[in-house]
N, C-alpha and C positions, 0 to 999 in steps of 0.2 A: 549488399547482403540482404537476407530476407527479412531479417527481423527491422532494419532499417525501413523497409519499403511497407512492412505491417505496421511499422510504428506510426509511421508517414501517415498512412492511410488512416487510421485510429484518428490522430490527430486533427485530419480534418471536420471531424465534425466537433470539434472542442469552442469552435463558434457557436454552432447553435445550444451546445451544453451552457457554456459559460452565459449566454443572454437571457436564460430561465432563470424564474426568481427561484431563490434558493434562502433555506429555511437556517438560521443557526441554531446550532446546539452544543451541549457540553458533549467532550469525549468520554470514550473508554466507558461509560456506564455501562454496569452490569445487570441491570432490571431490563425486563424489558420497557420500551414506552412504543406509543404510535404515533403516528406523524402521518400527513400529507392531507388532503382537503382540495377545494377546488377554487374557481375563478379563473379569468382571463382566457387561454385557449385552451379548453381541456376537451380530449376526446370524448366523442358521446358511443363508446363503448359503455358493455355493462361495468360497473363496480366491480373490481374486484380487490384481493387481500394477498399482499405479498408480503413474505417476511425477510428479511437483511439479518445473517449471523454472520458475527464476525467474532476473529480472535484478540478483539483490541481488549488490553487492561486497562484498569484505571488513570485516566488523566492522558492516554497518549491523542493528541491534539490530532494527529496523522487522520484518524478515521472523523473529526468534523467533515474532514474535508470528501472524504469519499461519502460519508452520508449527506453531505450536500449534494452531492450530482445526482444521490436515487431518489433522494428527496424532491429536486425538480422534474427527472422522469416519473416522478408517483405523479406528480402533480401536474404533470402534463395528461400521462394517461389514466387519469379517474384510478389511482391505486391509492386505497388505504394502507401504508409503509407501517410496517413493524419491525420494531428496531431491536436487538438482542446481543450482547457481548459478552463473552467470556474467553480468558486466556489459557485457562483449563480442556483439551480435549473434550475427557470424558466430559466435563460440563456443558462445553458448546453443542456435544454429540447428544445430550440429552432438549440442550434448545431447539437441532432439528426436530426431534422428536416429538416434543410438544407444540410444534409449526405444525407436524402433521397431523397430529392428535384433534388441533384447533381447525381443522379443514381450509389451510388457504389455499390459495390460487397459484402460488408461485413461491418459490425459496429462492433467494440468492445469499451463496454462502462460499465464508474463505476455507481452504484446504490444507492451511500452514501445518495442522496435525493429521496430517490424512491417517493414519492407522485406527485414529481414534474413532473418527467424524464421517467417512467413506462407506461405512455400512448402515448408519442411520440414513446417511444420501442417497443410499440404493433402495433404501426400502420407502423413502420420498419418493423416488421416479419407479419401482414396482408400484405404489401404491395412486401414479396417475397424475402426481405433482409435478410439474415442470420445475427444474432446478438449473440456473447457470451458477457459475464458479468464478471468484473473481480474488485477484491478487495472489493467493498461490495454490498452489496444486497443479502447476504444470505438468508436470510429469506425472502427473493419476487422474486429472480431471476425467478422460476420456471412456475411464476403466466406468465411471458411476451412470453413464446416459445421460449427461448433462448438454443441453441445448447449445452451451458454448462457453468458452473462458474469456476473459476480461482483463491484464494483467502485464507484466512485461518479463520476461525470460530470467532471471536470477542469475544463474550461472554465464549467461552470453554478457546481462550489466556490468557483474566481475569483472567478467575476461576484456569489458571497455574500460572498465576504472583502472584492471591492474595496464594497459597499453598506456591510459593516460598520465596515469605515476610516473612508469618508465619515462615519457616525453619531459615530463615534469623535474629529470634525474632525482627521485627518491631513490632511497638504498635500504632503507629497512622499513616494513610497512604494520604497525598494531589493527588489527580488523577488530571492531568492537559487538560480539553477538549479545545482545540486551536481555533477549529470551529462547533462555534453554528447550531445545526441541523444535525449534521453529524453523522448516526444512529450507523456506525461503532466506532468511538470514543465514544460512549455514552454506547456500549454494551463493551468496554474495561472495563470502569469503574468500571458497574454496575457487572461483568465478577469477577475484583478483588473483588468487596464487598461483593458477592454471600460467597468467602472463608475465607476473611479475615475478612469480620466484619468493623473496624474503617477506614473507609474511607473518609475524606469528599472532595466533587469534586470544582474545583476554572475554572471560565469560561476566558478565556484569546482568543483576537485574536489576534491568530499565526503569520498573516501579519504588527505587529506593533514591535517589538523584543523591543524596549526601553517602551513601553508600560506594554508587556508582563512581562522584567524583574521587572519593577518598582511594577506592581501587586503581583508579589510571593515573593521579598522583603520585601514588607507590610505584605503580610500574614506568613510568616515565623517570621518577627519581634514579631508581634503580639500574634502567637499561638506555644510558646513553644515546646507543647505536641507534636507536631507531628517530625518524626525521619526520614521520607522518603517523598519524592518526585515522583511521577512517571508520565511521559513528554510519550506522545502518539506519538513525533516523534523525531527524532534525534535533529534537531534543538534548539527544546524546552529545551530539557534533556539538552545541553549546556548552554542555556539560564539560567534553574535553576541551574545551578552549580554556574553561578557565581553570582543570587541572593542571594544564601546559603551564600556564604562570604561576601557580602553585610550587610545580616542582622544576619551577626554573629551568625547564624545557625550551629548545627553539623548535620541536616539532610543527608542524603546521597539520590543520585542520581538513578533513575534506568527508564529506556527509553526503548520503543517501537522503533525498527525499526534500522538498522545499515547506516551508509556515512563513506567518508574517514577521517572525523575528530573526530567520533565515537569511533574507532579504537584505538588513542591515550588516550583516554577517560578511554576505560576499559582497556585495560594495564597498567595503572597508578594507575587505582583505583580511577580515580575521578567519571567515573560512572560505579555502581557496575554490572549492567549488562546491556545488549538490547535481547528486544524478538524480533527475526526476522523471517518475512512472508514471505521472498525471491520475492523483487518484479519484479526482473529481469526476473525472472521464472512464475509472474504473466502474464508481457506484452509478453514474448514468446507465451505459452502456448494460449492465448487468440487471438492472432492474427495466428498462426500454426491453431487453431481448425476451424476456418474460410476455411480455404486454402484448409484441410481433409475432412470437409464436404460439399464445393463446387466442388472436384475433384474426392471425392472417396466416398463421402455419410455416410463418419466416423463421429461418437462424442466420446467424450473423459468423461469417470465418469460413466458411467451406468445409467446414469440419478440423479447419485448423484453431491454433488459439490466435486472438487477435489483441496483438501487441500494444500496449500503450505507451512503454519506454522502452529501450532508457532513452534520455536525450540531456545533456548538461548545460548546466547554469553556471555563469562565472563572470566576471568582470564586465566581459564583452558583449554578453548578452541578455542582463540582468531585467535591465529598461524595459525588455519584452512582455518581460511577464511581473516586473513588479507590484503594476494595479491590480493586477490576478488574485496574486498573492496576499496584498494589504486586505482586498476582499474576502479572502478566504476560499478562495474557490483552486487557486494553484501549489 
């Protein structure tokens, strides 16, 4: 399939991603901060100022990891990183805004609210700024003039999770969407139901975890029928692990996206797999294609998006990428 042999391709350079040093930091922060600096092999291109929006909230751990990978593309290619989050639209749409206000060099920014965010992006690349897109906005990125997307297909991930369920003989499936609005988590779902048929989705925000859990405990209590759980990001998928014992559930677990606590998870078998989009390889790649086509007039994809997932973790395959992962980079 295409997306298989995009993903493929992607992947191969997650070698030279992953052997960059790479900076830690806390998630989800909503200030902005800046990052990056030099040493070791940095281009002797001019300096320039890129900024990273994303729609991560508070505490979600998912985006260390993608700021890791633009973090060592900043710091390979002489880029001062600025970093910005909001889970808010209208708010992030105003963080493009004030990127472009600030005259950088380059935006890379998520798309999860395109209605919001897509007309600030437009008026970034009217106004001369190179923008890639990365992690969602599949289906709009192309609409804004962006250099390229970064990301893995939402709906096609589904459509592998809900085939893999099926093998799995599940018979009723809870899809966990964390944040209301977020086009990518909505095309997961809808992605599994396309395959699998018995789905029903349960809306939970991701930023309240005693909230969260107390929500899929009630409905676990409640609805027998269902055998599976599936959590759109690592955090959640632990969340429901341990409302499943809560409410004396034998549901089993299965998660979107890998962390280091992930790891322990599926090697135990408390959750039965994660589909992961390599997001380390997202924030490389999106901040790198900035660099390419302000220095040398490259983009990256053909004018297509270039896939970074899905590709699954489970039992058998764990050992691959565990070190990744304890590292914080997978």
């Amino acid at each position: 399939m295409r997306w298989q042999k995009k993903a493929v391709a992607a992947s191969a350079v997650i070698a030279l991603a992953t052997a960059l040093a790479a900076c830690s930091s806390s998630g989800g922060k909503q200030e902005e901060e800046n990052s990056g600096g030099s040493g070791g092999n940095v281009a002797d291109t001019p300096r320039m100022k890129v900024a990273l929006i994303t729609h991560s909230g508070p505490g979600d751990t998912f985006w260390d990891i993608v700021r890791r990978g633009a973090e060592a593309a900043a710091k390979k290619d002489n880029i001062e990183l600025q970093y910005s989050a909001d889970p808010d639209g209208a708010a992030q749409a105003n963080l493009v805004q004030t990127a472009i206000d600030s005259k950088v060099d380059g935006i890379a920014v998520t798309l999860n609210k395109p209605d919001a965010v897509i007309p600030n992006v437009k008026k970034a690349v009217a106004a001369g700024v190179p923008v890639s897109v990365l992690n969602g906005g599949l289906d709009s990125w192309k609409t804004t003039g962006a250099v390229g997307y970064f990301g893995q297909d939402e709906r096609i991930a589904g459509q592998a999770t809900g085939d893999k369920l099926k093998q799995l003989g599940a018979k009723k499936v809870i899809c966990v969407i964390h944040e209301q609005g977020n086009v990518s988590l909505e095309a997961r779902c809808q992605g599994i139901k396309d395959k699998f048929g018995n789905v029903e989705n349960v809306n939970v925000n991701g930023t309240d975890q005693p909230g969260t859990q107390a929500t899929l405990t009630s409905k676990l209590q409640a609805d027998k029928t269902a055998d599976y759980v599936v959590a759109l990001n690592a955090g959640i998928a632990l969340t429901a692990v341990t409302a499943a014992k809560d409410a004396g559930s034998a549901a089993k677990i299965a998660s979107f996206d890998m962390s280091k606590e992930m790891v322990a998870a599926v090697k135990d078998g408390t959750v039965q797999f994660a589909v992961d989009q390599q997001p380390y390889l997202q924030g490389y790649l999106a901040i790198d294609a900035i660099w390419l086509y302000k220095t040398n007039g490259n983009t990256i994809g053909g004018g297509e998006a270039t896939l970074t997932g899905p590709a699954f973790i489970d039992k058998s395959n764990i050992a691959a990428v565990e070190k990744f992962a304890t590292a914080g980079t997978r």
